[in-house]
N, C-alpha and C positions, 0 to 999 in steps of 0.2 A: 233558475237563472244563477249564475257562477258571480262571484263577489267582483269578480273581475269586468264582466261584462256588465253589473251592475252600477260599477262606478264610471265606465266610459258611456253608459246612458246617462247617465246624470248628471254630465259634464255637458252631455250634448256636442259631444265631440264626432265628426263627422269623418270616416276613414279616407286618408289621402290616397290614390293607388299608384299615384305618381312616385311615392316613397317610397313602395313597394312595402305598406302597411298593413301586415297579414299577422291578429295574435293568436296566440295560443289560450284556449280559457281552462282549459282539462287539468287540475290541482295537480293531478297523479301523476301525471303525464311530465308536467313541468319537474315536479319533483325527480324524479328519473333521471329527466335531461341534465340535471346539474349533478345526480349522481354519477353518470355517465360522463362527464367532463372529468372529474377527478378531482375537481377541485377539495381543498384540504383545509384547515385550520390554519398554517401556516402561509397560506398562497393568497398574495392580490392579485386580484384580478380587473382588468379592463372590458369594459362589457359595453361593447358597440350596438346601441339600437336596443334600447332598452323596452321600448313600447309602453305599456302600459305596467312596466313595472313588476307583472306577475314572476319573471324568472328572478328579476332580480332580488325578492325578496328571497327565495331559497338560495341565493348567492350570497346573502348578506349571513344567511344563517351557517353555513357552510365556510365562509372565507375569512380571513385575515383582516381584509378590506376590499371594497367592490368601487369602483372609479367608473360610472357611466356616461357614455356620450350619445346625447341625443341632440338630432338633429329639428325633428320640430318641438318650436318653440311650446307649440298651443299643450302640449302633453306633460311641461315642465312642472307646472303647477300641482298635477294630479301625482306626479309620481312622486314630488316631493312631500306631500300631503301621506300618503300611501306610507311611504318609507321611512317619516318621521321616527318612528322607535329604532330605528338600526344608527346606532352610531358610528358603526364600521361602514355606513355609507356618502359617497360623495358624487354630488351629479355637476357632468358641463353640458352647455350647448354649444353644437358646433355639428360640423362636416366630413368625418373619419380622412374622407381623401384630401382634404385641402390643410387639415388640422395640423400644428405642430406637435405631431405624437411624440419625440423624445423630450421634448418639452414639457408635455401634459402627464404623460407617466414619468417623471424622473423622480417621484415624491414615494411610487410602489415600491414596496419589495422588490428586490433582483434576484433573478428571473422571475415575469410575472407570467399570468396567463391571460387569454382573449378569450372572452365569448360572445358570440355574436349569432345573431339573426341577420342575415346580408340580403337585402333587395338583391332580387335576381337582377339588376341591371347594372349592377357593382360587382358582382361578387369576385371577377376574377382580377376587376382591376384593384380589389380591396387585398387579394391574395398577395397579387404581386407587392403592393406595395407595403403589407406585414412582413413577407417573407426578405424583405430587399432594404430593408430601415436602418436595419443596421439595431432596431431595439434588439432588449435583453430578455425572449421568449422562453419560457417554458413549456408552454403548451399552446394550439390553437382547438377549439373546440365551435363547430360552425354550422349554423342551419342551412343548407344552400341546398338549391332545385336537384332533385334528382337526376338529372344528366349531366350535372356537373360534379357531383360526385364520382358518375362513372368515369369522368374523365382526370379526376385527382386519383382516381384507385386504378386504372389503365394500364396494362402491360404491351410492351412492343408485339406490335403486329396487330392488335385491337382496333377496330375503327375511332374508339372515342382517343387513345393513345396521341398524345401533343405536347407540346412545349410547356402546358399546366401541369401535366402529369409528371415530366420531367422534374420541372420545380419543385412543385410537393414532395414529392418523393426526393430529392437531393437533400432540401433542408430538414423533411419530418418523415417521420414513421407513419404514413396516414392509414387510417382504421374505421371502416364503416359500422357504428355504433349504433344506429337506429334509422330505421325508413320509417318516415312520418307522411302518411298520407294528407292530400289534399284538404280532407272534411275536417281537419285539427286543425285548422285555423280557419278563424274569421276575419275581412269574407276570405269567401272560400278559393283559394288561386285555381288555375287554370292544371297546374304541375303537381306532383306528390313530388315531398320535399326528404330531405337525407340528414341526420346529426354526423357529423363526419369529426373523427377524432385526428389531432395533426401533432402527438409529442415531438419537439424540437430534437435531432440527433445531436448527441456528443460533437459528432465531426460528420463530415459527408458520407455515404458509403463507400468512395471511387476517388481514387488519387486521380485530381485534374491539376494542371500545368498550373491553372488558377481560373478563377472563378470565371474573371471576364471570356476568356477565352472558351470556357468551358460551355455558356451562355450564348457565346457567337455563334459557336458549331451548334448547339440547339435550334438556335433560333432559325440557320441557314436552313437546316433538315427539314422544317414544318413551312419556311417561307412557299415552296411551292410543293405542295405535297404529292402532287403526279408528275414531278420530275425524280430523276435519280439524281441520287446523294453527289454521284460526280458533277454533276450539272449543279447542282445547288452550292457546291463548294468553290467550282470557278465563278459562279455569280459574286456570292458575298465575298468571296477574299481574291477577287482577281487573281485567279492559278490559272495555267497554262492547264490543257488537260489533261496531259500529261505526267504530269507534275501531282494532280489530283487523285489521277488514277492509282502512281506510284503509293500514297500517304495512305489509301483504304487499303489498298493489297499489302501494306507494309500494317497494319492494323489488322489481317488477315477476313478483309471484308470485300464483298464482292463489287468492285465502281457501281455496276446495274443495280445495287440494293437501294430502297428506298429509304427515307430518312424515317418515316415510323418503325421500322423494322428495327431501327438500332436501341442500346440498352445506354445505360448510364454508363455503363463500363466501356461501351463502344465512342462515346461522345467522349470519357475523358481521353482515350489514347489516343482518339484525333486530336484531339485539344495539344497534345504533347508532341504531336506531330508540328501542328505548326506552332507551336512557340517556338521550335527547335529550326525552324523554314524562317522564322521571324527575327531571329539573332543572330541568323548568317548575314554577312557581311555584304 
């Protein structure tokens, strides 16, 4: 029995699955995972969903400084106990989505990093709202379900390809680093899971008009995904059809194409279409 699992017997501590409390006990394994993050000597790191503490001690050894937020209480106790030698560690409790993260990290290093294990029942609204904070990222490094990886790694015309995919890939370089099957955590989930790598880019890959706008046209694309792009674009921005039609053929795109089909490059020169629809008089 793994030292790990040893100590959450002993605690008597009973798995929530509502939290979507799934850990890893495999030494090797966890090691890996934090090599694979990149994390460095000189990088703090914020590390969401600590569990039972086993990653975050290779984070502690590994990092600058390690900032964990956990959210159940009942696990505080063990991991502070646990983690007692690492002085470069420091733990809150709290809620990732309701937390005041530029708040809670304004003490890291700038740029820091995230690492996280994300209940499948967050994971994209935990994305959105990393990727949209306006914090000072360097890196996202994330456990998340297997088909939700395939949907942050998605290229146009893909079935899994969407409005996540979009995100990801505007703000990060994202990289599939490891498939972690099922039987590696305890208990055992339903899904085989993914370590998925998210370095923050310099700058976007794609001149958009701006961001918002950039976002709108995504979002309109995926709102009804078996309509055409033309239809989708008189919905959300009230166009004439006309008017719609002209803006994709003037972006050298077919009105009948569907909003999956299009690239980052295709959403920003819509985007510039109507900003330029948006300033006329």
């Amino acid at each position: 029995m793994s030292k790990t699992r040893e100590r959450i017997r002993d605690s008597q501590l009973r798995y929530k699955q509502g939290l979507g409390q799934n850990f890893i006990y495999d030494e090797t394994l966890l090691e890996e995972l934090v090599r694979l993050s990149g994390v460095g000597p000189e990088d703090d790191v914020l590390e969401i969903g600590p569990g039972s503490g086993s990653m975050t001690k290779y984070l502690c050894q590994a990092a600058h400084h390690v900032l964990s937020l956990e959210l159940d209480e009942r696990l505080l106790p063990m991991i502070r106990a646990f983690l007692a030698p690492y002085p470069n560690f420091e733990l809150h409790q709290g809620d990732a989505m309701t937390v005041n993260l530029p708040q809670l990290t304004a003490g890291l290093r700038q740029p820091f990093s995230v690492v996280a294990n994300i209940p499948y029942y967050i994971t994209t609204p935990l994305i959105n709202l990393l990727l949209g904070s306006g914090l000072s990222l360097k890196s996202l490094a994330l456990m998340v379900q297997r088909e939700v990886a395939d949907k942050i790694l998605a290229v146009p015309g893909e079935e899994a390809y969407g409005l996540l995919a979009v995100r990801c890939q505007y703000y990060c370089e994202p990289v599939m680093a490891m498939e972690v099957p099922a039987a590696c955590f305890t208990p055992v989930p339903r899904v085989d899971s993914a370590f998925v790598l998210m370095p923050l880019r310099d700058k976007p890959p794609v001149d958009a008009a701006d961001e918002k706008t950039f976002f709108r046209v995504a979002n309109a694309a995926f709102a009804m995904r078996r309509k055409t792009m033309v239809n989708n674009l008189c919905s959300a921005f009230h166009l004439e059809r006309d008017t719609a039609c002209a803006m994709l053929e003037a972006c050298g795109l077919d009105p009948r194409i569907r909003g999956e089909r299009l690239s980052l490059d295709d959403f920003a020169r819509l985007s510039h279409q109507l900003a330029a629809k948006e300033e006329q008089p």
